[in-house]
Residue frames relative to the residue before (quaternion, step in Angstrom):
aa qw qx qy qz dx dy dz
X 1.0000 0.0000 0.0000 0.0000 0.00 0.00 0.00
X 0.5044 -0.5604 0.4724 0.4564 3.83 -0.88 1.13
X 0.5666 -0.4859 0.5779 0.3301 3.66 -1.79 0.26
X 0.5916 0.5065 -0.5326 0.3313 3.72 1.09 -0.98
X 0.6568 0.5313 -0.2647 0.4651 3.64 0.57 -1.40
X 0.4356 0.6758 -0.5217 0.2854 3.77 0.15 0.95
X 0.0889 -0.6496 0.5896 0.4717 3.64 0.52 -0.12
X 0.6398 -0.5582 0.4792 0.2225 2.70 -2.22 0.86
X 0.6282 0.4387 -0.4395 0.4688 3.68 0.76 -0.14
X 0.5377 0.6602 -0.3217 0.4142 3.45 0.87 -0.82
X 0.7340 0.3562 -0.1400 0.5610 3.85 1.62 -0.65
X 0.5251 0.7695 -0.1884 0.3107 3.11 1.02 -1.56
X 0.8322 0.2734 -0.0690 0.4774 3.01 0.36 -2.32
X 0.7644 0.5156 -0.3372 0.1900 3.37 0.34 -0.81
X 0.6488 0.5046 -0.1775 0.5412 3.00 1.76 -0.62
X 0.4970 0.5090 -0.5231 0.4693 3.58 1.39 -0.03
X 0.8087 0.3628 -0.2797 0.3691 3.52 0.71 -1.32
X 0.7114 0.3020 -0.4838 0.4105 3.59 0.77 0.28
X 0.6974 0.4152 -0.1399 0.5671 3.97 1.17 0.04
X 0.4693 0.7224 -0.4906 -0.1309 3.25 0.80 -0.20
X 0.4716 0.6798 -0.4283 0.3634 3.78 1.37 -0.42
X 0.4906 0.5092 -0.3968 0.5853 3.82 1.55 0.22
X 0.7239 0.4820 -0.2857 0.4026 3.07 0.55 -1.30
X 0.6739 0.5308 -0.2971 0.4193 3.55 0.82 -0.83
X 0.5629 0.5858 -0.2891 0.5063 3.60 1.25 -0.96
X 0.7887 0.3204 -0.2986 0.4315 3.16 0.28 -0.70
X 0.5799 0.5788 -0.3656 0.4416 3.68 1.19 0.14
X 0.4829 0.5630 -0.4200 0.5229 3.19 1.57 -0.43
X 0.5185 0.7556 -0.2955 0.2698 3.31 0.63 -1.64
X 0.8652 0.4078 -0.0894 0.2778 3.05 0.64 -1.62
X 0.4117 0.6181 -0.2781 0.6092 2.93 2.19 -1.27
X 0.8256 0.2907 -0.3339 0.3499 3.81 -0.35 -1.21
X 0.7254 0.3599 -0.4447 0.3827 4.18 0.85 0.19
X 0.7107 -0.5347 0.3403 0.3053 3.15 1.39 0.16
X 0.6107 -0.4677 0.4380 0.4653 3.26 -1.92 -0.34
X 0.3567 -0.1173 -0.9267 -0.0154 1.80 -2.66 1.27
X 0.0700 -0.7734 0.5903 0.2202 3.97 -0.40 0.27
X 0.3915 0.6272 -0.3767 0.5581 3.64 1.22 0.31
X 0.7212 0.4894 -0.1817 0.4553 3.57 0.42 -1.04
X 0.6763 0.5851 -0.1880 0.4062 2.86 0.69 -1.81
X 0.7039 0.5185 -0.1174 0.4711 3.22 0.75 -1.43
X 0.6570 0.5094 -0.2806 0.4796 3.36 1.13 -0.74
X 0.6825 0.4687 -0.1400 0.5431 3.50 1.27 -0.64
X 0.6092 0.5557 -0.2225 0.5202 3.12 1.02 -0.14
X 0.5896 0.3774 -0.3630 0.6150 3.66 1.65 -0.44
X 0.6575 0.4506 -0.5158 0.3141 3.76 0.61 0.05
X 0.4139 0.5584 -0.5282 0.4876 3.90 1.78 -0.20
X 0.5828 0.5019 -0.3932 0.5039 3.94 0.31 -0.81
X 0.6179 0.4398 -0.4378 0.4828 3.65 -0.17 -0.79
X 0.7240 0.5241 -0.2389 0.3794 3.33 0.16 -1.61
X 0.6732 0.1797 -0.3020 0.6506 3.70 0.29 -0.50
X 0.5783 0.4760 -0.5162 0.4153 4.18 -0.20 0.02
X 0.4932 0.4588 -0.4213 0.6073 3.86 1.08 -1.34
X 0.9078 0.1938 -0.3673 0.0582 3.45 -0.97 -1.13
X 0.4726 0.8177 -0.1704 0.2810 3.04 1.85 -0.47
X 0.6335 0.3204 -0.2369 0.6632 3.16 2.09 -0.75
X 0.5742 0.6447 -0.3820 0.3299 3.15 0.90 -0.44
X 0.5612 0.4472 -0.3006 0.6282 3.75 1.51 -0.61
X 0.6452 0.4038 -0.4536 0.4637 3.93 0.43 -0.59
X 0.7438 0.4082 -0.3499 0.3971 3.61 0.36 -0.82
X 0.7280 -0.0464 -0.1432 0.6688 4.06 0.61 0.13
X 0.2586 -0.7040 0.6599 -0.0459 3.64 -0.63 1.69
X 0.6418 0.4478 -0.2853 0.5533 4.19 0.86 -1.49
X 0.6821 0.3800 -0.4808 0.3991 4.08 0.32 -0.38
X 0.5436 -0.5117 0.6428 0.1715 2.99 -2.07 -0.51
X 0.0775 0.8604 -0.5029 -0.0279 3.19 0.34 0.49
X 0.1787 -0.7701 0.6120 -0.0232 3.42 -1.11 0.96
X 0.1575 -0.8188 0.5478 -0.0682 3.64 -0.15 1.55
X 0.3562 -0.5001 0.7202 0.3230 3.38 -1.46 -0.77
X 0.2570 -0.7884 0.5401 0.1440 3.49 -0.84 1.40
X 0.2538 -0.7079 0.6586 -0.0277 3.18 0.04 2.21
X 0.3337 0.6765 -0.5471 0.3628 4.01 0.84 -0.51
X 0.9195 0.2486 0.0274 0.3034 3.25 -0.92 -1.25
X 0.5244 0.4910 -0.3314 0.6116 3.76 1.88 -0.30
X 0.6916 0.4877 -0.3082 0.4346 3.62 0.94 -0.78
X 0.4109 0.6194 -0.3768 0.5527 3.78 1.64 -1.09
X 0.8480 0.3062 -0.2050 0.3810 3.93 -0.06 -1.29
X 0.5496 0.4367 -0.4383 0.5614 3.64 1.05 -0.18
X 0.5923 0.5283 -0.4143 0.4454 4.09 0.84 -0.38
X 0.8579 0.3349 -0.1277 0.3681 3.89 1.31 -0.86
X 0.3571 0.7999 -0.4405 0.1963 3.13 2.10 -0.35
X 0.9347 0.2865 -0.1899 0.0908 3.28 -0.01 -1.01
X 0.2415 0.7227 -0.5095 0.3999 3.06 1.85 0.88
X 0.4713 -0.6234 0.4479 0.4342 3.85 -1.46 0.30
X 0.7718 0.0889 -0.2061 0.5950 3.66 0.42 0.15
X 0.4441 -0.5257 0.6075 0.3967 3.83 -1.72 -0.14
X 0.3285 -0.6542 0.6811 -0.0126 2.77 -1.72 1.66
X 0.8376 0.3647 -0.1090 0.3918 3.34 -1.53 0.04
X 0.3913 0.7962 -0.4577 0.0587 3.48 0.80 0.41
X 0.6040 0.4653 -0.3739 0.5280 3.64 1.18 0.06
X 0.4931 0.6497 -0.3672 0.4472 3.29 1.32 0.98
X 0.5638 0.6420 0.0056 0.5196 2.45 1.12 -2.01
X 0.8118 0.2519 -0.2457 0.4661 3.63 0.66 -1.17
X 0.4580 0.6601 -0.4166 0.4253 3.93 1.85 0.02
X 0.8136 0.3893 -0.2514 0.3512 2.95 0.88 -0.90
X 0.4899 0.5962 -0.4019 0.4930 3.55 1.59 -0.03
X 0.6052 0.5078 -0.2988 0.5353 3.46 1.14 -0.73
X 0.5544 0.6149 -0.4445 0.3419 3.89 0.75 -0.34
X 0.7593 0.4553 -0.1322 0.4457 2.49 1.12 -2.19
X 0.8724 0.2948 -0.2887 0.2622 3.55 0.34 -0.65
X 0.4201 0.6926 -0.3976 0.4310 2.94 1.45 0.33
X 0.5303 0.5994 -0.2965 0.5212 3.81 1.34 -0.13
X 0.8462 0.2829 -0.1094 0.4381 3.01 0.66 -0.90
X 0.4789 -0.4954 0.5720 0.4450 4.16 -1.29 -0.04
X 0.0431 -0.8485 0.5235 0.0646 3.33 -0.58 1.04
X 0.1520 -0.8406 0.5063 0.1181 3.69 -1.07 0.13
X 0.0406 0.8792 -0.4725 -0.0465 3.64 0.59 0.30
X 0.3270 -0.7158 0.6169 -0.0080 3.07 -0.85 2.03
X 0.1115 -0.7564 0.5900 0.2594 3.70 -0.29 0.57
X 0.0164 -0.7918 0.5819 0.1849 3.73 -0.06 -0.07
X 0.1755 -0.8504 0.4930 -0.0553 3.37 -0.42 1.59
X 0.0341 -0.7166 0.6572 -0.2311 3.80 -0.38 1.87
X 0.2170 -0.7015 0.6586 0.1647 3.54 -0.99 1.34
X 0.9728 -0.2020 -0.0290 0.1101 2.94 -2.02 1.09
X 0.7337 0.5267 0.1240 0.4110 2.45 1.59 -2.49
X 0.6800 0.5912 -0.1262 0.4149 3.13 1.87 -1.08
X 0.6813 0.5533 -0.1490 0.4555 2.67 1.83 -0.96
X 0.6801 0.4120 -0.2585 0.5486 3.36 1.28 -0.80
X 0.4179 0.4516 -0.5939 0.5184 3.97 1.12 0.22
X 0.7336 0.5680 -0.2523 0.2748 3.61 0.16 -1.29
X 0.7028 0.3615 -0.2115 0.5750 3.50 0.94 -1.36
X 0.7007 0.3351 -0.4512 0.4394 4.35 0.79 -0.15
X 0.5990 0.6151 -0.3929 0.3294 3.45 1.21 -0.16
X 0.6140 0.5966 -0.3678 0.3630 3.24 1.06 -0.34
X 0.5481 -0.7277 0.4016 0.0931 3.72 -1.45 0.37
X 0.6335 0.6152 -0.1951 0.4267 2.97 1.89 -0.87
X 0.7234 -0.3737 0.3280 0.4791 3.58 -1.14 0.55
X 0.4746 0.6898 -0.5359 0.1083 3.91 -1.06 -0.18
X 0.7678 -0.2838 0.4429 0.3657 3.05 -1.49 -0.61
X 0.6965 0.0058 0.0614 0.7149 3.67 0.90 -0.98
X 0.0025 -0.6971 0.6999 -0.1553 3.49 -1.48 1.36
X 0.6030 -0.5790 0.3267 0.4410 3.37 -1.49 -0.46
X 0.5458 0.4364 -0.4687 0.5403 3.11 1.49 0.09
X 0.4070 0.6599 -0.6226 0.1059 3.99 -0.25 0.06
X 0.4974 -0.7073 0.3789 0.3296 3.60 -1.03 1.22
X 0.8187 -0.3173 0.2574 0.4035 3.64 -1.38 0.22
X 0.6877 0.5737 -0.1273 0.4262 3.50 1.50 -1.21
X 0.6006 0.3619 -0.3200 0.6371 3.61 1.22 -1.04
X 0.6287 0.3844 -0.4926 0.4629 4.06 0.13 -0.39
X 0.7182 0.3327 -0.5052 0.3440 3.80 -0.11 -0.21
X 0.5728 0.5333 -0.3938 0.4821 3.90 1.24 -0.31
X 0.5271 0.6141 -0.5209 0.2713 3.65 0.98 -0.25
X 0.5897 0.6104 -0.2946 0.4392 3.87 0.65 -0.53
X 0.5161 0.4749 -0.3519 0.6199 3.95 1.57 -0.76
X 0.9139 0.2444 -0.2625 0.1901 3.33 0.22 -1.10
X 0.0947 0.8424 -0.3105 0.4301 2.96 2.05 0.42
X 0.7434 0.3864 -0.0980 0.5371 3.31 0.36 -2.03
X 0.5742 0.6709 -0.3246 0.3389 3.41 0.39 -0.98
X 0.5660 0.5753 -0.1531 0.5702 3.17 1.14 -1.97
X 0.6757 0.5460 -0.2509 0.4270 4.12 0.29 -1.50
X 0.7330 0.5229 -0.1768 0.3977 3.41 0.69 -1.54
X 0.5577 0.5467 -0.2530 0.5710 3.71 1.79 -0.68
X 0.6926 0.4610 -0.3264 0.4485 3.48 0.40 -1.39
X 0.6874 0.4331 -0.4329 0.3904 3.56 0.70 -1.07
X 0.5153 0.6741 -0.4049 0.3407 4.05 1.03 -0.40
X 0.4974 0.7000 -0.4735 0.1959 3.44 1.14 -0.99
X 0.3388 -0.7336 0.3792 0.4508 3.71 -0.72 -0.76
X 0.7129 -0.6320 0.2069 0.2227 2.89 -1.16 1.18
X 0.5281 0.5863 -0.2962 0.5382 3.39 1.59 -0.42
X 0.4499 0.6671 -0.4592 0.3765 3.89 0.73 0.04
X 0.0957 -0.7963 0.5646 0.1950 3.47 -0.79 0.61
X 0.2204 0.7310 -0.6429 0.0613 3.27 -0.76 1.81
X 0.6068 -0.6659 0.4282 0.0714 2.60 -2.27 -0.02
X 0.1454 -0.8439 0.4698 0.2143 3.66 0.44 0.27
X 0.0918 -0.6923 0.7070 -0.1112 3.47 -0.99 1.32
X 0.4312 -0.4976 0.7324 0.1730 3.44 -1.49 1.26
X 0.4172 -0.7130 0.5453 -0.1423 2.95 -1.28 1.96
X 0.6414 0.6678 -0.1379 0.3515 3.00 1.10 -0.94
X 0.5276 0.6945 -0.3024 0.3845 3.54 1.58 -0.41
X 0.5475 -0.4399 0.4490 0.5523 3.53 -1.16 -0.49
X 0.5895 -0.6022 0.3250 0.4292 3.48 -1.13 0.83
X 0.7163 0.4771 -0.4541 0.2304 3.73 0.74 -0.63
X 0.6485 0.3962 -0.4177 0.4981 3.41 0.92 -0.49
X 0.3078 0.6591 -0.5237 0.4433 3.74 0.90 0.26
X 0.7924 0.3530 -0.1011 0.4871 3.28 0.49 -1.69
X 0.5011 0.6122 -0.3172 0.5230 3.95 0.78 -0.38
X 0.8262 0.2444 -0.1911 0.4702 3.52 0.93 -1.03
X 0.5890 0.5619 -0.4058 0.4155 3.14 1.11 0.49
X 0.7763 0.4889 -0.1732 0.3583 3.29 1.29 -0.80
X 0.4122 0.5369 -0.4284 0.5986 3.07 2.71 -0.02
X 0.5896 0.3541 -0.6220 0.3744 4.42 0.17 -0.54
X 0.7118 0.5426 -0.3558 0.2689 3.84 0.36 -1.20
X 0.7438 0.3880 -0.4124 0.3552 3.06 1.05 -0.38
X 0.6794 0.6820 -0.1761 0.2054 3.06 1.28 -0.58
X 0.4346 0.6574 -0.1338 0.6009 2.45 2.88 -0.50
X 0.8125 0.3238 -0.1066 0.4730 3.61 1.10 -0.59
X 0.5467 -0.7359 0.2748 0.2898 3.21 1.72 1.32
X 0.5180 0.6036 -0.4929 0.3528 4.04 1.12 0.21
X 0.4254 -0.6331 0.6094 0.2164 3.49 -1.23 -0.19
């Protein structure tokens, strides 16, 4: 189910009362980039979702590994895109440290030069920010938000143990080379 369609208590509360010093950060967050503050705010219940999703997700299988997509930090930059520069970065880098400091992390870097990405992100069809129909104008901003994206990732914390994997392959051996670091990280054969 999209994060937009969550009711907002249904996100809001649970994650104020088990997080709320997250929850509060990210209210700062919003105040210090400003208007849309509607938007913002609207994006900002899908960071909540995100740490609510993974939070039960770890209670409900603690013995597994679990290997996600770090919607975390894509959801942080859809919350900051549209200010003219990133604010608040020793915020920004508290509140990555909240979140990942809860959890067993693993950071897959998944590494895709420039060119790949912008065949990949105008080829697509689906609803977003950048599609194949985006106009002449959102494709020349794609490179700002690019950086933007860069300027987060570099926020992560530094104590994370990741792994950087050329993206750029076919997806199975994409996927082959992900499931040889995990395993190799979790002492199985």
């Amino acid at each position: 189910r999209s994060l937009d369609r969550w009711p907002f208590w249904r996100v809001i509360g649970p994650v104020c009362l088990r997080r709320p010093v997250l929850a509060f950060s990210l209210a700062v967050l919003i105040v210090l980039h400003g208007p849309p503050f509607k938007r913002r705010a609207r994006k900002a219940r899908r960071v909540l979702a995100q740490v609510l999703f993974t939070e039960r997700l770890l209670e409900r299988l603690p013995d597994r590994v679990v290997v996600y997509h770090d919607g975390f930090t894509q959801c942080i930059w859809s919350m900051v895109i549209d200010s003219p520069r990133l604010r608040g970065r020793r915020l920004i880098r508290r509140i990555m440290r909240d979140f990942y400091s809860s959890i067993p992390a693993r950071i897959l870097v998944l590494e895709i030069d420039d060119t790949t990405v912008a065949q990949r992100v105008f080829g697509r069809t689906s609803k977003g920010r950048f599609n194949k129909d985006s106009s002449p104008l959102r494709r020349a901003e794609f490179g700002r938000w690019l950086d933007y994206y860069r300027e987060l990732v570099a926020l992560l914390p530094e104590n994370l143990a990741n792994s950087r994997i050329d993206a750029s392959c076919d997806p199975a051996v994409l996927a082959a080379t992900v499931q040889g670091i995990l395993i190799s990280n979790s002492g199985e054969d």
